[in-house]
C-alpha positions in Angstrom: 58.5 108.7 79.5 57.8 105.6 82.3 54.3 105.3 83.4 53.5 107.6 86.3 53.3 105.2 88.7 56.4 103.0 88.3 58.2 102.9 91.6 61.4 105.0 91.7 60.6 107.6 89.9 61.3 111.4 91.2 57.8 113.2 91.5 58.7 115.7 89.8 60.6 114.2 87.0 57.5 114.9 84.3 56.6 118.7 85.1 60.3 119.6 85.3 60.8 117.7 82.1 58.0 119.6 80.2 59.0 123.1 81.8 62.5 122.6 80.2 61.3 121.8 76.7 58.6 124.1 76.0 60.5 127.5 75.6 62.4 125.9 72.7 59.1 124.2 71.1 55.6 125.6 69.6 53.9 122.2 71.2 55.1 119.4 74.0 53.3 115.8 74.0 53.9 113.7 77.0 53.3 109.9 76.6 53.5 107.7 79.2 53.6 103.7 79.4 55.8 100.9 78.8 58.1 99.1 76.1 56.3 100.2 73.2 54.6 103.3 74.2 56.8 105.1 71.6 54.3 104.2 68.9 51.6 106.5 70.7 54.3 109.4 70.3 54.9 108.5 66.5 51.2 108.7 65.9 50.9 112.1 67.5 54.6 113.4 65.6 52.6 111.9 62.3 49.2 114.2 62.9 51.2 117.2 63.5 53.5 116.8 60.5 50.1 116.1 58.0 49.0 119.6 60.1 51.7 121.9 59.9 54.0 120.1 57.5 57.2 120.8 59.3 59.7 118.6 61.2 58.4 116.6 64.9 60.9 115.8 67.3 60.2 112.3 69.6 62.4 111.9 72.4 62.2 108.8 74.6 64.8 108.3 78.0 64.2 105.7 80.5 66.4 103.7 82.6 65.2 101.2 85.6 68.5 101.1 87.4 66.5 103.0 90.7 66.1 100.5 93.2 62.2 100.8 94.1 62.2 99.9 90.3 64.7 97.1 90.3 62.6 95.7 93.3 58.8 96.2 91.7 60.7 94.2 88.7 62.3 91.4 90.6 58.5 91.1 92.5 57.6 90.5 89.4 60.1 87.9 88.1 61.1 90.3 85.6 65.3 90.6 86.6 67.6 88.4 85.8 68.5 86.0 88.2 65.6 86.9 90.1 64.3 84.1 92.8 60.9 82.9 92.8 59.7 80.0 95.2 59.5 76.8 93.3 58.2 73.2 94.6 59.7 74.9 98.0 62.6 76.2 96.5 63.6 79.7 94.9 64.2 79.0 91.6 66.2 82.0 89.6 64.6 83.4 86.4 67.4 82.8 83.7 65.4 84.7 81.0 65.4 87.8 83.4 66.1 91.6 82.6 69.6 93.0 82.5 68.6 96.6 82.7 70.2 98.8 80.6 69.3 102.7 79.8 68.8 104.9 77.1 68.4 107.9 75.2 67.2 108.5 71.5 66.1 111.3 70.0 64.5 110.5 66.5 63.7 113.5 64.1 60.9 112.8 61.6 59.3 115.0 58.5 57.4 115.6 55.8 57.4 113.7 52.3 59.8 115.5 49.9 60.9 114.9 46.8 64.1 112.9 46.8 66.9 115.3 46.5 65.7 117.2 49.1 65.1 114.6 52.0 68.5 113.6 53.9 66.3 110.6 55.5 67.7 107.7 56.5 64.8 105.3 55.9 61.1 106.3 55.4 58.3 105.1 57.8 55.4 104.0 55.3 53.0 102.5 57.8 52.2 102.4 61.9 49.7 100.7 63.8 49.1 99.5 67.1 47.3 96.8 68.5 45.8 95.4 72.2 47.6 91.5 73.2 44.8 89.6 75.0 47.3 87.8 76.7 50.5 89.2 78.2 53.2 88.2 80.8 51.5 87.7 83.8 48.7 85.6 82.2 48.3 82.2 82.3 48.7 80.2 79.0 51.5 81.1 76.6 50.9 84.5 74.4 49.3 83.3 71.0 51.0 87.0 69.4 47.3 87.7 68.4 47.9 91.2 69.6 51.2 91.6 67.6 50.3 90.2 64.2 47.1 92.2 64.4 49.4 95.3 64.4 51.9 93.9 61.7 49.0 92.9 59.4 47.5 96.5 59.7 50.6 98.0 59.1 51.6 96.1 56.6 47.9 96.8 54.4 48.5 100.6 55.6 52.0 100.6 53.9 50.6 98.8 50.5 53.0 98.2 47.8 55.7 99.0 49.7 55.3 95.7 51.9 55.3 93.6 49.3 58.2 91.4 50.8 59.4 92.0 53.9 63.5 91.5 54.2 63.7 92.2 57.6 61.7 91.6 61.0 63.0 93.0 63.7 61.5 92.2 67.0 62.5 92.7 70.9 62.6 89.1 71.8 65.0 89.3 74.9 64.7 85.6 76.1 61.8 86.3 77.8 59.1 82.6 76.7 56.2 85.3 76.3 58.0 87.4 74.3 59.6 84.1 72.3 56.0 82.7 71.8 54.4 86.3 70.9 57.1 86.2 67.8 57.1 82.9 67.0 53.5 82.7 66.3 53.5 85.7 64.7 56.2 85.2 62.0 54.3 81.7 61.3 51.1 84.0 60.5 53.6 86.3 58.4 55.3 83.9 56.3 53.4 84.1 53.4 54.8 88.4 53.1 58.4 87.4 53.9 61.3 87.3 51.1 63.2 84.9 50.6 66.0 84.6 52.4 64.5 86.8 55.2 66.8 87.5 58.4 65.5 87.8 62.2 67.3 90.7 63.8 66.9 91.7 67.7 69.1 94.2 68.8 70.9 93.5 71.6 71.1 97.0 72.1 67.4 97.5 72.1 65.5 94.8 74.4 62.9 95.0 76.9 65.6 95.9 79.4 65.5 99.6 78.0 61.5 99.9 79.3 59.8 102.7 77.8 62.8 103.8 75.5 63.2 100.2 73.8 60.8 101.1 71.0 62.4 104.2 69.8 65.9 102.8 70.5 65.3 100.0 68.3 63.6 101.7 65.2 67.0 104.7 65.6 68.9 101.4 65.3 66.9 100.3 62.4 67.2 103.9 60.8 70.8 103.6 61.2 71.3 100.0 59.2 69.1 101.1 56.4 71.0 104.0 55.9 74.2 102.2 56.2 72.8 99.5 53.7 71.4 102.3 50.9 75.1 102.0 49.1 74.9 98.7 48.8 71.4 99.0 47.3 72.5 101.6 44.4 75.4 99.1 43.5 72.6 96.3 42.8 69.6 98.7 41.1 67.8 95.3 39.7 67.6 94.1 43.4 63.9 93.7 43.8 63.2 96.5 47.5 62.3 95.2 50.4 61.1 96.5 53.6 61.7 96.0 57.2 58.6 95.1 59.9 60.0 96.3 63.1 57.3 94.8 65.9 57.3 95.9 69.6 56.0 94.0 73.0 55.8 95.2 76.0 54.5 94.2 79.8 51.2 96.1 78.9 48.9 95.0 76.4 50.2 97.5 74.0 51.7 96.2 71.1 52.9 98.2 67.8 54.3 97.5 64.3 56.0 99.8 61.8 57.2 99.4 58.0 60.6 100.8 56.9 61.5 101.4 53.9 64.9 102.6 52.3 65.4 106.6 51.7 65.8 107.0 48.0 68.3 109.3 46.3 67.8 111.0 43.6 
């Protein structure tokens, strides 16, 4: 959910939230935050699925269409188009937020054998990782934050990460975000395969706040289901996995390794 003190938000959005999910589930989390607070809410799913072995539910919903928000966002030279005084002038931000809302719901489980796991894609590794430098600090963002977390994800998720295919980042036009990721895949380039492809969803930008993280690795489920035919059709095809790496306004930054769902 959005941090509690983002403007525009209904007090009691939170407690009335809560109250309607726990009759239908033995344990609520709440996490709070920004762009990639999702990865706090994986980490909590993960401990309780090594506990109890049984299927964890994340949900993530955020939109920042409510105008105390789209005003906090514009002070902030976050919107698109949003005019900041320049040399005496307003200048408008062309890199800006369209804002955009979502909802994803994202079911995750236990390891089972093959024939008995309708996965779309397996999640070997997640970590997480502070950004010295964000946004609103001066200097560009070095990404030290960001490869820290896709270099410990990446060691968590071992031979599985041997080449990555795929890196899949939340770049929106944004230069912080642009400078985080370019420094970060120069750092990476020794683990990516040839013929590696950049993907950011268009779908799944900053503009979706604190539901961009979990839209974008649904959307990333989704492909590498789509793309598991294909796979079977070329069994010498050496596997490759997908880093999927997530900014954010806050120092929070997170990474996660995907690999393809096998079939028996």
């Amino acid at each position: 959910m959005p941090e509690h003190s983002r403007p525009g938000l209904p007090p009691e959005l939170v407690s009335r939230l809560t109250r309607a999910l726990q009759p239908n589930w033995s344990d609520v989390h709440l996490v709070t935050g920004q762009h990639a607070a999702t990865a706090l809410a994986l980490g909590a799913a993960r401990q309780w699925i090594t506990q109890h072995q049984i299927a964890a539910a994340v949900l993530a919903i955020d939109t920042p269409h409510a105008a105390d928000t789209l005003a906090w966002l514009e002070a902030r030279a976050l919107l698109h188009h949003a005019r900041t005084p320049y040399q005496g002038q307003a200048r408008a931000n062309p890199y800006g937020r369209i804002p955009g809302e979502a909802a994803t719901a994202l079911l995750l489980g236990p390891v089972r054998p093959p024939a008995r796991s309708p996965a779309w894609c397996h999640v070997s590794a997640l970590a997480t990782a502070d950004e010295p430098l964000t946004f609103d600090t001066e200097g560009p963002c070095v990404g030290a934050g960001l490869s820290a977390a896709a270099f410990a994800a990446l060691d968590a998720a071992g031979h599985a990460a041997t080449a990555i295919g795929q890196l899949i980042h939340d770049a929106n036009g944004e230069p912080y975000r642009a400078d985080e990721f370019g420094f970060t895949a120069l750092r990476l380039a020794d683990r990516l395969a040839d013929g590696w492809r950049r993907i950011s969803p268009a779908l799944a930008t900053g503009d979706l706040m604190s539901a961009s993280l979990a839209t974008q690795l649904a959307i990333a489920a989704l492909h590498l289901h789509q793309s598991k035919q294909a796979s079977q059709r070329s069994p010498a095809a050496p596997a490759q996995a997908t880093l999927l790496l997530a900014s954010s306004d806050q120092a929070l930054r997170a990474a996660l390794v995907l690999t393809p769902a096998k079939e028996a």
